[in-house]
VOVEXKE-25214 format. One record per atom (N, C-alpha, C): x, y, z; atom name; chain; residue in one letter. Coordinates in steps of 0.02 Angstrom, whole numbers, plus 32768, in hexadecimal, padded with zeros to 4 digits. Layout:
BEGIN
<node east="X" north="Y" up="Z" atome="CA" chaine="A" residu="A"/>
...
END
This chain:
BEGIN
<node east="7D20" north="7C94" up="77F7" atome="N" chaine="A" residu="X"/>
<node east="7D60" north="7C74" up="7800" atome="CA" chaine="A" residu="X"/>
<node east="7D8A" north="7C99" up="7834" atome="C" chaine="A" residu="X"/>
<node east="7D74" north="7CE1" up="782A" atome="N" chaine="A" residu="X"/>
<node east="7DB8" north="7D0C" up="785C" atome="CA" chaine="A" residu="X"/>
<node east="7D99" north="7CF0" up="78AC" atome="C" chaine="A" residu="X"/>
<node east="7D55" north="7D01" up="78A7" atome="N" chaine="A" residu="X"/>
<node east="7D2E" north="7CDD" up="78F4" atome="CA" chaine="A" residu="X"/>
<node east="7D4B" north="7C89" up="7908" atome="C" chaine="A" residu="X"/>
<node east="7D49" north="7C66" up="78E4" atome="N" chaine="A" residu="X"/>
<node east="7D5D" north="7C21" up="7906" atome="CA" chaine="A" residu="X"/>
<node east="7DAA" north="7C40" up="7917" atome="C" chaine="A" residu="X"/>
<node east="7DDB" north="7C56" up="78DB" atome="N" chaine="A" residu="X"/>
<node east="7E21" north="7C65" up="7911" atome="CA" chaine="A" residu="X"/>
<node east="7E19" north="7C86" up="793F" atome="C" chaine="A" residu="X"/>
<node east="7E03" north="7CB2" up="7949" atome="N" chaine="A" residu="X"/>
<node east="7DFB" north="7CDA" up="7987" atome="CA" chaine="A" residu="X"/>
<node east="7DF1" north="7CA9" up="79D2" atome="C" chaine="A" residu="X"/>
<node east="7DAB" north="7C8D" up="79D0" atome="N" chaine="A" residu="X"/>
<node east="7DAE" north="7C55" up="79FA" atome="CA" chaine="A" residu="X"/>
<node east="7DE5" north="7C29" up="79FA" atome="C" chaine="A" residu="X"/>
<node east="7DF7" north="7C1B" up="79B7" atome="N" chaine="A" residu="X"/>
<node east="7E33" north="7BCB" up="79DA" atome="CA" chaine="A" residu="X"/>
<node east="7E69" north="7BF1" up="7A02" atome="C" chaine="A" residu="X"/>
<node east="7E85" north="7C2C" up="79DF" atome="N" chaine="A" residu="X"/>
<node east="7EA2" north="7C54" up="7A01" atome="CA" chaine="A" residu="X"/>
<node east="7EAA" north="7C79" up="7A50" atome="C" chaine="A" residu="X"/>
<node east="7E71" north="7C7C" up="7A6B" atome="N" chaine="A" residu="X"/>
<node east="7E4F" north="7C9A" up="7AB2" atome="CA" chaine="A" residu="X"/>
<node east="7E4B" north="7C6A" up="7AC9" atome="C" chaine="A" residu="X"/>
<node east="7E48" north="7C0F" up="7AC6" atome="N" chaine="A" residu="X"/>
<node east="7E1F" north="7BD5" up="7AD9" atome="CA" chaine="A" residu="X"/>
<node east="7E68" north="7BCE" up="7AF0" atome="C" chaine="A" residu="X"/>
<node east="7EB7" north="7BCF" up="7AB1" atome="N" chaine="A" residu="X"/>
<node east="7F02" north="7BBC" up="7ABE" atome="CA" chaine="A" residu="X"/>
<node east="7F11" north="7BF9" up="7B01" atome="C" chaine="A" residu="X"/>
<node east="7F07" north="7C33" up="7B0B" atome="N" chaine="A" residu="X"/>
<node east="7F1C" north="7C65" up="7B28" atome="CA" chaine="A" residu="X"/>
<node east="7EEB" north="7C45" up="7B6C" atome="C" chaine="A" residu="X"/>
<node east="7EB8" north="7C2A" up="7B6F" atome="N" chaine="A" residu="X"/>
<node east="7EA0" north="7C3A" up="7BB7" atome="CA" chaine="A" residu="X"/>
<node east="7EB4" north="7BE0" up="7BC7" atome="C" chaine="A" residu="X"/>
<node east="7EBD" north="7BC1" up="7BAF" atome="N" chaine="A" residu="X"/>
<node east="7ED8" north="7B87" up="7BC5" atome="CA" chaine="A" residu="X"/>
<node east="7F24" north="7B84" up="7BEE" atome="C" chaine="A" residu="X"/>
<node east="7F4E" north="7BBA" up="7BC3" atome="N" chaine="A" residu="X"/>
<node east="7F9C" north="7BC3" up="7BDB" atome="CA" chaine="A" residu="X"/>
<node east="7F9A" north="7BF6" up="7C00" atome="C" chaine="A" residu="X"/>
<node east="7F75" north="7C1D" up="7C13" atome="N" chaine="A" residu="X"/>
<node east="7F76" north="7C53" up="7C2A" atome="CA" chaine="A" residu="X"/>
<node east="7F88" north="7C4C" up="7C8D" atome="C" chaine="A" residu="X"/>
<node east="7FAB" north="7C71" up="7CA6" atome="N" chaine="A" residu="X"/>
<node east="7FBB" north="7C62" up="7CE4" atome="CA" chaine="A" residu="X"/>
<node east="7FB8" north="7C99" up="7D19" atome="C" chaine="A" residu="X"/>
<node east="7F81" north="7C81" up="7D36" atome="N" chaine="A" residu="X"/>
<node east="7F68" north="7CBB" up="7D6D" atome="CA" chaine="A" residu="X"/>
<node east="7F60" north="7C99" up="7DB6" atome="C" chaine="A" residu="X"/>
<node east="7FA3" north="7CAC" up="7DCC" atome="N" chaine="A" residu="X"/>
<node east="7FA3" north="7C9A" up="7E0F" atome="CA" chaine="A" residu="X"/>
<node east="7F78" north="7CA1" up="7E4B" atome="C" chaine="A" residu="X"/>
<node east="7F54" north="7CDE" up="7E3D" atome="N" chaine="A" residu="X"/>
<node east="7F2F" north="7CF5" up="7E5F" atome="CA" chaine="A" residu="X"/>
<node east="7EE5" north="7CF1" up="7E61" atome="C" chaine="A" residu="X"/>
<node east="7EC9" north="7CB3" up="7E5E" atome="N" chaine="A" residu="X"/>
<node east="7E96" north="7C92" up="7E5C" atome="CA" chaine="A" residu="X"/>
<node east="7E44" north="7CC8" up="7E8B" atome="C" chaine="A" residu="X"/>
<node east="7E63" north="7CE8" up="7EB5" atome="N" chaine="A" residu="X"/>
<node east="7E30" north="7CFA" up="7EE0" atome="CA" chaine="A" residu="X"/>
<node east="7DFE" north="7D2C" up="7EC2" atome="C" chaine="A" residu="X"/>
<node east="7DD2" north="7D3D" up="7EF4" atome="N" chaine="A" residu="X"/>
<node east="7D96" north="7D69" up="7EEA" atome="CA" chaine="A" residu="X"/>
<node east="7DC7" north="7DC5" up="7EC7" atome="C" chaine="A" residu="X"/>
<node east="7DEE" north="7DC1" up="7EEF" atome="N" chaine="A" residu="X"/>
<node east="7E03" north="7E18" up="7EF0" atome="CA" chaine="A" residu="X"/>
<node east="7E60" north="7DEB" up="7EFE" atome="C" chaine="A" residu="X"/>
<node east="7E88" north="7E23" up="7ECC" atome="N" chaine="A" residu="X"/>
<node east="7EC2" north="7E13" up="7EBC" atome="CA" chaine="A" residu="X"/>
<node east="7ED8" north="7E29" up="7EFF" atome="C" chaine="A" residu="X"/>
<node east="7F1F" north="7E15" up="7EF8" atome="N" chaine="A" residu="X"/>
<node east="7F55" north="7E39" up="7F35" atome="CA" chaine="A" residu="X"/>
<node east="7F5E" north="7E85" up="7F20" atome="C" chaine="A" residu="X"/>
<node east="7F64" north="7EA0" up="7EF9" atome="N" chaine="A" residu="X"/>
<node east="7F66" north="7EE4" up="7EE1" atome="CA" chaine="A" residu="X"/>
<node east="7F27" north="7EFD" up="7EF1" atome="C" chaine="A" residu="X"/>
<node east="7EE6" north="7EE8" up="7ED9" atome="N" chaine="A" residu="X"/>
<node east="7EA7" north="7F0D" up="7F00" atome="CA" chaine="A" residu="X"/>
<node east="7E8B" north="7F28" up="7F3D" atome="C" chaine="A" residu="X"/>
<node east="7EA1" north="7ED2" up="7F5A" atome="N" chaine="A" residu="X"/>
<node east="7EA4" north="7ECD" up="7FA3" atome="CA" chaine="A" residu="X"/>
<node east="7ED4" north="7F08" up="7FC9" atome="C" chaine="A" residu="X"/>
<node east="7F0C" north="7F03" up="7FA1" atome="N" chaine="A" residu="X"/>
<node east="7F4F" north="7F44" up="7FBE" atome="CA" chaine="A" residu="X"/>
<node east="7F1E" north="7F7F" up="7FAB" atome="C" chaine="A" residu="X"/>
<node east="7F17" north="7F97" up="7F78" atome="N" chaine="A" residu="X"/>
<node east="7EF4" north="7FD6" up="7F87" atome="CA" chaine="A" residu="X"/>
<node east="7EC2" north="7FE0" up="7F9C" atome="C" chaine="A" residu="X"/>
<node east="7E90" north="7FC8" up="7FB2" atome="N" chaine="A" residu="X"/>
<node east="7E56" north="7FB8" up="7FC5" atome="CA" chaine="A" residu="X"/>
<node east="7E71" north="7FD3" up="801D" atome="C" chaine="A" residu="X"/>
<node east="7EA7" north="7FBD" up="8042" atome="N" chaine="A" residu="X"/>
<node east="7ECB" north="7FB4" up="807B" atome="CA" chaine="A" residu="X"/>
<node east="7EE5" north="800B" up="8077" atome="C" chaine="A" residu="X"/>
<node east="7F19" north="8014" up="803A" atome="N" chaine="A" residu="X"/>
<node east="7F2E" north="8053" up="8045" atome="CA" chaine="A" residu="X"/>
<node east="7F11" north="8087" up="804A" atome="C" chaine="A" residu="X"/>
<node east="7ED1" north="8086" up="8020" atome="N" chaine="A" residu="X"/>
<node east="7E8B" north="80AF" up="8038" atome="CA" chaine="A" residu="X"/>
<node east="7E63" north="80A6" up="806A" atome="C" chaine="A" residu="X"/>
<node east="7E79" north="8072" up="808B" atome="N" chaine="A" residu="X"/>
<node east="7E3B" north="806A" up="80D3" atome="CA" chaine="A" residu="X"/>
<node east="7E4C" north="8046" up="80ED" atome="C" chaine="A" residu="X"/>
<node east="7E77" north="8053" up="8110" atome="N" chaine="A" residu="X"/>
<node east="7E8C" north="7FF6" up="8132" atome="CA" chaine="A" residu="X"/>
<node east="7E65" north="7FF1" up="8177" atome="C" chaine="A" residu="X"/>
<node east="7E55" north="802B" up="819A" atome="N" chaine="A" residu="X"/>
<node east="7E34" north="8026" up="81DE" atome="CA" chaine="A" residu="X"/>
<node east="7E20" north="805C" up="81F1" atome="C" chaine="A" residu="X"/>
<node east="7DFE" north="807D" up="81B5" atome="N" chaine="A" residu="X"/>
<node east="7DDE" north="80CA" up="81D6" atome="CA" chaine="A" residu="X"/>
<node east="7DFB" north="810C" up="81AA" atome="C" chaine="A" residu="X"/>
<node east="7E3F" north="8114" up="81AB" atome="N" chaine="A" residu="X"/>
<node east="7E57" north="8148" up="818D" atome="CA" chaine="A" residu="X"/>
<node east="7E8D" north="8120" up="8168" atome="C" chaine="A" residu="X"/>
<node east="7E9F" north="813F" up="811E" atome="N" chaine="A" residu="X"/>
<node east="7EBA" north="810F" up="80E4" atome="CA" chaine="A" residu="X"/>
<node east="7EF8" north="8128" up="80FB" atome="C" chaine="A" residu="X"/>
<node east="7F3D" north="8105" up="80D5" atome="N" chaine="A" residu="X"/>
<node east="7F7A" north="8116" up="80D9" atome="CA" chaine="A" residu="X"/>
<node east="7F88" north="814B" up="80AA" atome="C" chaine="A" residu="X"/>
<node east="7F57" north="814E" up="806F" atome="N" chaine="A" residu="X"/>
<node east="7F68" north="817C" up="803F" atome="CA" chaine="A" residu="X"/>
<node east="7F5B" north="81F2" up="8066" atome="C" chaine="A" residu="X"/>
<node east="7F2B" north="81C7" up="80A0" atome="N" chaine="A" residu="X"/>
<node east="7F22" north="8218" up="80BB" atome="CA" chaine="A" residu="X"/>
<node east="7F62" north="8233" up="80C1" atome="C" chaine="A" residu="X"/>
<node east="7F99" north="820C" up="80DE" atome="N" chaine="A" residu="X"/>
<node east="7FCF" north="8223" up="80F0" atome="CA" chaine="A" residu="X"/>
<node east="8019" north="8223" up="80C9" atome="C" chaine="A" residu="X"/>
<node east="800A" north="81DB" up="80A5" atome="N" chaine="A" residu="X"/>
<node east="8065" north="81D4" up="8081" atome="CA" chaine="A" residu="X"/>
<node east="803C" north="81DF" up="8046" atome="C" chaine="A" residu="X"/>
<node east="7FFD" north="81ED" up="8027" atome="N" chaine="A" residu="X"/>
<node east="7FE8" north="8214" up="7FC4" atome="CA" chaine="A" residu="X"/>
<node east="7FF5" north="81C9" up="7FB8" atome="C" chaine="A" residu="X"/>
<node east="8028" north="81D2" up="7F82" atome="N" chaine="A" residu="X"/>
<node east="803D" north="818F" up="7F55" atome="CA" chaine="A" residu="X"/>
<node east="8078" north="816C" up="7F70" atome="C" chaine="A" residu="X"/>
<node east="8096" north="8174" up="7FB0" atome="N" chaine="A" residu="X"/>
<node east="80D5" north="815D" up="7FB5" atome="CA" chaine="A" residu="X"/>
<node east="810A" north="8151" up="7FB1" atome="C" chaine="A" residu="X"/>
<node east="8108" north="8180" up="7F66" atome="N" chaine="A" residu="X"/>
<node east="814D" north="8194" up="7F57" atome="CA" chaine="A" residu="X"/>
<node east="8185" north="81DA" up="7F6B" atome="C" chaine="A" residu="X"/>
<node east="8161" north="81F7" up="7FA2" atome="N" chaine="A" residu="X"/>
<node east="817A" north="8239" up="7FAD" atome="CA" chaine="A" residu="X"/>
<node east="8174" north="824B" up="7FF9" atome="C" chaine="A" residu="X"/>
<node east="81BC" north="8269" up="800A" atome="N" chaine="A" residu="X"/>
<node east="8195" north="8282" up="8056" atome="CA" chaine="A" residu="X"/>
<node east="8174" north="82C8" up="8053" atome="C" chaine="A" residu="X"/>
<node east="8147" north="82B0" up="808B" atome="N" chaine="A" residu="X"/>
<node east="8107" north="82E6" up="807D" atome="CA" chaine="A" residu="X"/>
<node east="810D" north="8320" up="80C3" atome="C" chaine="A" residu="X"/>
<node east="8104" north="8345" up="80D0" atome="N" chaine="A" residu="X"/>
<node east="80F8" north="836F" up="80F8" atome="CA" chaine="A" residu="X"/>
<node east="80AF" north="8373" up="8113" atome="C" chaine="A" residu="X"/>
<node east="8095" north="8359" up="8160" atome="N" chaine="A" residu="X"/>
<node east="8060" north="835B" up="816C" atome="CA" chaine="A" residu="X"/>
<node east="804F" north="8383" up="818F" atome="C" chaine="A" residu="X"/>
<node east="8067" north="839E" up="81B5" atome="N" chaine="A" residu="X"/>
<node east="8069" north="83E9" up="81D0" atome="CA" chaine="A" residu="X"/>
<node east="80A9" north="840B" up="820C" atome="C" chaine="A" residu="X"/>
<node east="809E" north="844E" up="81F4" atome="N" chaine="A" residu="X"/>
<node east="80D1" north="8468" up="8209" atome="CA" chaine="A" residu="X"/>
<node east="80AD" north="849F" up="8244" atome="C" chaine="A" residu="X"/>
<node east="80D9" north="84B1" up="8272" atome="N" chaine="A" residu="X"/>
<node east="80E4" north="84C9" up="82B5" atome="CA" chaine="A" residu="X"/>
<node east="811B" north="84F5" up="82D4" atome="C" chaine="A" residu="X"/>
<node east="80F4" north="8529" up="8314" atome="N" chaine="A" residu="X"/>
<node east="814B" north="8530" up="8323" atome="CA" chaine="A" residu="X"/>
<node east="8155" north="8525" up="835F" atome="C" chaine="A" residu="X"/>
<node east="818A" north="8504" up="836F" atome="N" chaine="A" residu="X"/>
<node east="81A2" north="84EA" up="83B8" atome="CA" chaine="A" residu="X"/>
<node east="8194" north="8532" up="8402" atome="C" chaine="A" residu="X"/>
<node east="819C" north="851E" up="842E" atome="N" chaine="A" residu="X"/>
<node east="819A" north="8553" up="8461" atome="CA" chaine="A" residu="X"/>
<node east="81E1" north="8591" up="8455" atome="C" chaine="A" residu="X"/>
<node east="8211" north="858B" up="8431" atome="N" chaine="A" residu="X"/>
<node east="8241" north="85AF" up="8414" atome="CA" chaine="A" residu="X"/>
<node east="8230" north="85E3" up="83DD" atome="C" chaine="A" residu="X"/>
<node east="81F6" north="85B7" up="83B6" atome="N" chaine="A" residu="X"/>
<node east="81E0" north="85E0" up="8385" atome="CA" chaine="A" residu="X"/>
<node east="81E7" north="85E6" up="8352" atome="C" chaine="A" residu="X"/>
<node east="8226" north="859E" up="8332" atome="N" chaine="A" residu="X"/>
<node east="8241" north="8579" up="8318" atome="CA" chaine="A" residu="X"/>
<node east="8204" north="854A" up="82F7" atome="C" chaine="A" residu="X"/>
<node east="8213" north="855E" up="8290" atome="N" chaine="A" residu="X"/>
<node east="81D6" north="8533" up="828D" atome="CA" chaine="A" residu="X"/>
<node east="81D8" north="84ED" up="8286" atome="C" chaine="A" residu="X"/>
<node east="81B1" north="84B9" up="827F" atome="N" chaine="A" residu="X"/>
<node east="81D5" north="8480" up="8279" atome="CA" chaine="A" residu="X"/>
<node east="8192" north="844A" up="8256" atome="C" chaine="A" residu="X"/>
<node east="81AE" north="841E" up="8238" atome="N" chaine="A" residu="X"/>
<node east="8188" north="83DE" up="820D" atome="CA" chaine="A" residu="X"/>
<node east="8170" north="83B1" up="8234" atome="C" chaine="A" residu="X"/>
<node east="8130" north="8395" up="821B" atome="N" chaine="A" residu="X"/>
<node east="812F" north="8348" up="821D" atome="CA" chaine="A" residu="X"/>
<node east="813F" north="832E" up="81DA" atome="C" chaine="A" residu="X"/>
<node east="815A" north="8300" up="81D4" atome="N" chaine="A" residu="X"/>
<node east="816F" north="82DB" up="818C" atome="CA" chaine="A" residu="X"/>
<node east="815B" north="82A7" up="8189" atome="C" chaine="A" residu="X"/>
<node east="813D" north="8289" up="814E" atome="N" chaine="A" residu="X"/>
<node east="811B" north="823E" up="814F" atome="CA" chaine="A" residu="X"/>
<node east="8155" north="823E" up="8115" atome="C" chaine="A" residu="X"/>
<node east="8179" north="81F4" up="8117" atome="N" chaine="A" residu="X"/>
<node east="81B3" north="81D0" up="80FD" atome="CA" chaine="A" residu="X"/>
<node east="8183" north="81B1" up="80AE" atome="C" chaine="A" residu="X"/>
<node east="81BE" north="81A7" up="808D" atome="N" chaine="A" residu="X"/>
<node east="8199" north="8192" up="8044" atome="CA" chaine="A" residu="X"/>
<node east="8197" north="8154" up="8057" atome="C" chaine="A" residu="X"/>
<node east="815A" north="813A" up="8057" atome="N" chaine="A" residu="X"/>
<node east="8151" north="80D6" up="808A" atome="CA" chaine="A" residu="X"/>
<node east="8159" north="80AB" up="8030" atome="C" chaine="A" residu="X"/>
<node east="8169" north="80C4" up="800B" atome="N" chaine="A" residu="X"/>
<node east="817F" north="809B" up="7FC2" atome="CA" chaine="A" residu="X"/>
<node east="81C6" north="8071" up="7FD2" atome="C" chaine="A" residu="X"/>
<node east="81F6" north="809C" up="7FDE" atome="N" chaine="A" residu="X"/>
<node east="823B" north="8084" up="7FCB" atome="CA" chaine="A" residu="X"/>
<node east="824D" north="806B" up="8020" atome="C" chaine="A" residu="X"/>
<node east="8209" north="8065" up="804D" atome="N" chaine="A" residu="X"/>
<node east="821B" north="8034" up="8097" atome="CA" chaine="A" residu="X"/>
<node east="821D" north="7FF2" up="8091" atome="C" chaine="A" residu="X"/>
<node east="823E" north="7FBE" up="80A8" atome="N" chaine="A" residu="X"/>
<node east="8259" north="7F80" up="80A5" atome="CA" chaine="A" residu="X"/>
<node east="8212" north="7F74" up="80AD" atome="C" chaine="A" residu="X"/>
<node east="820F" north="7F28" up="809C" atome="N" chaine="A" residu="X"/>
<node east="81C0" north="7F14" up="80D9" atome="CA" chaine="A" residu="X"/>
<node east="81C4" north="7EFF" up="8107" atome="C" chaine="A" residu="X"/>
<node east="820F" north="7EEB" up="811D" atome="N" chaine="A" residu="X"/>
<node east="8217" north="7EE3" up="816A" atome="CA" chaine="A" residu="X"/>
<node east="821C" north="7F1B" up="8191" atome="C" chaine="A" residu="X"/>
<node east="8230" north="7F56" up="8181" atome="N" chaine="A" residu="X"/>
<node east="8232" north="7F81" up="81A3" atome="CA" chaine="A" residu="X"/>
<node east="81D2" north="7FAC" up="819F" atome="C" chaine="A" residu="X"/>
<node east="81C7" north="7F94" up="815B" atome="N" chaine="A" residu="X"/>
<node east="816A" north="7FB5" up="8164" atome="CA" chaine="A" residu="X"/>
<node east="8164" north="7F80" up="818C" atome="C" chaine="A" residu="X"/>
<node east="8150" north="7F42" up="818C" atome="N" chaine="A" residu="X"/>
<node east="8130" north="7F08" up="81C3" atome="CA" chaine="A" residu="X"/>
<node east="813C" north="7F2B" up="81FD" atome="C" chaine="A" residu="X"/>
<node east="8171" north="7F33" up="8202" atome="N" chaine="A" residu="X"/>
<node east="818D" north="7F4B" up="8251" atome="CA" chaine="A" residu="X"/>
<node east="8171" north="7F7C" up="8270" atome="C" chaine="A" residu="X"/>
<node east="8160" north="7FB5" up="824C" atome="N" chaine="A" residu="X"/>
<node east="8146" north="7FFF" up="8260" atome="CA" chaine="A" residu="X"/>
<node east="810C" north="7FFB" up="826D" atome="C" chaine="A" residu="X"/>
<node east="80E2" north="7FD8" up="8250" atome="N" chaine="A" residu="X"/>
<node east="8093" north="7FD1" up="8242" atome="CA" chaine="A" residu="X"/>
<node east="807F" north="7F90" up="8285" atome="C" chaine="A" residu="X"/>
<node east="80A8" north="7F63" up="8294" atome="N" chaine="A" residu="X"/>
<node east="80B1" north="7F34" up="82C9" atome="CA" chaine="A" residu="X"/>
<node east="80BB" north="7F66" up="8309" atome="C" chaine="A" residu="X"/>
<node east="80E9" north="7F98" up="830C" atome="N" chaine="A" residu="X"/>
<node east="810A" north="7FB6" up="835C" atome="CA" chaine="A" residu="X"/>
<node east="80E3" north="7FBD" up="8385" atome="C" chaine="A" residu="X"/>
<node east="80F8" north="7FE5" up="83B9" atome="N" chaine="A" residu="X"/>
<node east="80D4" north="7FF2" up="83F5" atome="CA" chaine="A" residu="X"/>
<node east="80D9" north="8053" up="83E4" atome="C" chaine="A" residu="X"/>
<node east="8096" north="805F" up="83EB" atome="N" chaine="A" residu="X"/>
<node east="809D" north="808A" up="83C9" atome="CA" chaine="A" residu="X"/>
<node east="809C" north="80D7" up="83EB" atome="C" chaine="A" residu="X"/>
<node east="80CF" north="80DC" up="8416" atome="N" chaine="A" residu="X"/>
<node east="80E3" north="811F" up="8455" atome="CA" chaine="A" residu="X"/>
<node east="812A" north="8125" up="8411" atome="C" chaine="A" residu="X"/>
<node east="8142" north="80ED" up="83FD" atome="N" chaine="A" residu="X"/>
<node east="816F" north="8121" up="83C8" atome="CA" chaine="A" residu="X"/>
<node east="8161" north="8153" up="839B" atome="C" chaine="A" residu="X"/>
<node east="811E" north="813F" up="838B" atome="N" chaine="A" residu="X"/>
<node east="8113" north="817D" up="8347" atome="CA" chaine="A" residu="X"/>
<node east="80BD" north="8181" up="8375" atome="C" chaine="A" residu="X"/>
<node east="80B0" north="81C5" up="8385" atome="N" chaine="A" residu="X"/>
<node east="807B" north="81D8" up="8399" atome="CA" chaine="A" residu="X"/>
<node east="8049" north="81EB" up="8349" atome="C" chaine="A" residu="X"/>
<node east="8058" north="81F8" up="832D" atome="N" chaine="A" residu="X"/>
<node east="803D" north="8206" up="82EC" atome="CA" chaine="A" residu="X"/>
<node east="8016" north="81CC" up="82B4" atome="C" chaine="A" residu="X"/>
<node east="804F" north="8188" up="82B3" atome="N" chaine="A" residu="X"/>
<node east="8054" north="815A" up="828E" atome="CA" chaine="A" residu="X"/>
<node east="7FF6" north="8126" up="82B4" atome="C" chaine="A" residu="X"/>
<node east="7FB9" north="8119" up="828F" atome="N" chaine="A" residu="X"/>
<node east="7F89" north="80FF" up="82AF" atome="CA" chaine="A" residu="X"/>
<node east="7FA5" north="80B7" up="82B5" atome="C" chaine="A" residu="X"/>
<node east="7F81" north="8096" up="82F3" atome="N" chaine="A" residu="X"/>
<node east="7F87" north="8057" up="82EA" atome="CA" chaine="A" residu="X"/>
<node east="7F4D" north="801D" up="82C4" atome="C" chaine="A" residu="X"/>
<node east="7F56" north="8016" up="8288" atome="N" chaine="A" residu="X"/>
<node east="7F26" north="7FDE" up="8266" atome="CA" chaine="A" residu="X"/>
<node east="7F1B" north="7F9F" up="8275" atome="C" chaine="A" residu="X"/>
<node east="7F33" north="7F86" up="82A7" atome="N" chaine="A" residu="X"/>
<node east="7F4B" north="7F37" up="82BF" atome="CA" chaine="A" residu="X"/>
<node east="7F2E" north="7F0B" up="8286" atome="C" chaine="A" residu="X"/>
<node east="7F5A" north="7F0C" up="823D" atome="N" chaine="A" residu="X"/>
<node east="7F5E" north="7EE6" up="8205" atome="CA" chaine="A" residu="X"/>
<node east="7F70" north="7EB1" up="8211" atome="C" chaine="A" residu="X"/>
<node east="7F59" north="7E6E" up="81F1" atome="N" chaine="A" residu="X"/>
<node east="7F71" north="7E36" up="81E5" atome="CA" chaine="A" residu="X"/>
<node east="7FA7" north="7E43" up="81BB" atome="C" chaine="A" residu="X"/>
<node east="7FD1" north="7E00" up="81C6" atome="N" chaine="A" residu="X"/>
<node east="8021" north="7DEA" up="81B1" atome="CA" chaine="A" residu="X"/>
<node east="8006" north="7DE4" up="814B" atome="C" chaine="A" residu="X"/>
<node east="7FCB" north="7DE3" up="813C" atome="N" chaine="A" residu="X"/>
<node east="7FB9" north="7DD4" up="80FC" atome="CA" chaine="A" residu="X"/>
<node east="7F9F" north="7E16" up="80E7" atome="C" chaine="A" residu="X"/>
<node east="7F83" north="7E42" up="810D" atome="N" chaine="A" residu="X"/>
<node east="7F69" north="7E79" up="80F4" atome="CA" chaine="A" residu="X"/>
<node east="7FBD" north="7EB0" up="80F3" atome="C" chaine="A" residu="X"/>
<node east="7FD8" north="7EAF" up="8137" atome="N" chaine="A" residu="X"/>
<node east="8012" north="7EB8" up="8110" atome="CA" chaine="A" residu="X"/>
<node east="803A" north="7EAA" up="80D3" atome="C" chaine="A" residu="X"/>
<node east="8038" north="7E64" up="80C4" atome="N" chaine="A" residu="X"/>
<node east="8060" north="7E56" up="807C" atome="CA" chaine="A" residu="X"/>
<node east="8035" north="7E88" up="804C" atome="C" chaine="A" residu="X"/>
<node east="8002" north="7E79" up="804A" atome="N" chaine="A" residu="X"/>
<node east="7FD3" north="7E90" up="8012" atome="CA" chaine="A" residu="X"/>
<node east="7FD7" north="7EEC" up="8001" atome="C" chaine="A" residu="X"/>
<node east="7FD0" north="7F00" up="803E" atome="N" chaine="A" residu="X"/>
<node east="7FDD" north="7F5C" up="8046" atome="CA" chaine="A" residu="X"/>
<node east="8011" north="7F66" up="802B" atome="C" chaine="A" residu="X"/>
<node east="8062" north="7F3F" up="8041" atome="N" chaine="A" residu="X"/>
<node east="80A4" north="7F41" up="8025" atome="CA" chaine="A" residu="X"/>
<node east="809B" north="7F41" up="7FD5" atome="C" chaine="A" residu="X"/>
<node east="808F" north="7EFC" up="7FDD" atome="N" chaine="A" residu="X"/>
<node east="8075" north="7EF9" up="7F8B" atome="CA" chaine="A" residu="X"/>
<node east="8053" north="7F2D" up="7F5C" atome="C" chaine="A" residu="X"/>
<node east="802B" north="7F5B" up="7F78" atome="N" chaine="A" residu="X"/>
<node east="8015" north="7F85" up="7F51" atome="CA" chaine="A" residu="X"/>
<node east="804A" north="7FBB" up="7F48" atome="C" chaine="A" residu="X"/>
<node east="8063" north="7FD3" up="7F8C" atome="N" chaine="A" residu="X"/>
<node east="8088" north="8007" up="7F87" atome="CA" chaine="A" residu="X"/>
<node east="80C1" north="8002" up="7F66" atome="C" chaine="A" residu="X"/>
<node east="80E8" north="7FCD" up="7F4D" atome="N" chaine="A" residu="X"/>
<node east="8116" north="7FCF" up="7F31" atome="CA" chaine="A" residu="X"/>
<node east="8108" north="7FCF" up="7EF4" atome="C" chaine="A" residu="X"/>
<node east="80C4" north="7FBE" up="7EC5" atome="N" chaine="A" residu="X"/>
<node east="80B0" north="7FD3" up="7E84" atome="CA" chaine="A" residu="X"/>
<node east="8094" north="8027" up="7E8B" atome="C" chaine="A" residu="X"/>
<node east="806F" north="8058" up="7EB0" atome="N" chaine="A" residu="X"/>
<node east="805E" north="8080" up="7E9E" atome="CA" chaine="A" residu="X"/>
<node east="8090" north="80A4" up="7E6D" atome="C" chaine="A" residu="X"/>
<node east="8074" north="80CE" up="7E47" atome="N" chaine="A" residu="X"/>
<node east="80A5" north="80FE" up="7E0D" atome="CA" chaine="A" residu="X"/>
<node east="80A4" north="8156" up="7E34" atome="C" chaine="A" residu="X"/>
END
């Protein structure tokens, strides 16, 4: 008896059940799947989890003066302003690679990075 509820039960739950995301690999998979590899070297080599700015290496100027590179916490970046950075021409940030991402693989990367913990 507990087995037939179980089924009528799982039969009511997968009938109402609502999963927008019909495809092979979710938008969250796909996003990390991207933040680990999007074109050679992952985003995680450089921003970790995204929640923190990171220090990627330090130097000292011809003064002797030491000084940072800083990778920005890319979590709390707009996605117009990530679209934008990851889109530029890229003599602004000699550091930053260029992935030439689709407008969808962007959503999807965004998408992840704003769930990582």
């Amino acid at each position: 008896m507990k087995f037939i509820a179980f089924i009528a039960l799982f039969t009511v739950s997968c009938l109402f059940a609502t999963n927008d995301d019909n495809s092979f690999i979710t938008k969250y998979e796909y996003g990390a799947m991207l933040y680990k590899n999007p074109r050679g070297i992952g985003c995680n080599k450089c921003h970790g989890n995204g929640k923190n700015e990171i220090i990627l290496a330090k130097y000292r100027n011809k003064k002797g003066e030491l000084k940072y590179i800083k990778v920005p916490p890319i979590s709390k970046v707009s996605f117009e302003d990530f679209k934008a950075k990851l889109k530029s021409d890229k003599t602004e940030s000699l550091i930053m690679p260029t992935y030439f991402l689709t407008d969808n693989e962007l959503d999807s990367l965004y998408f992840y990075i704003q769930k990582l913990k």
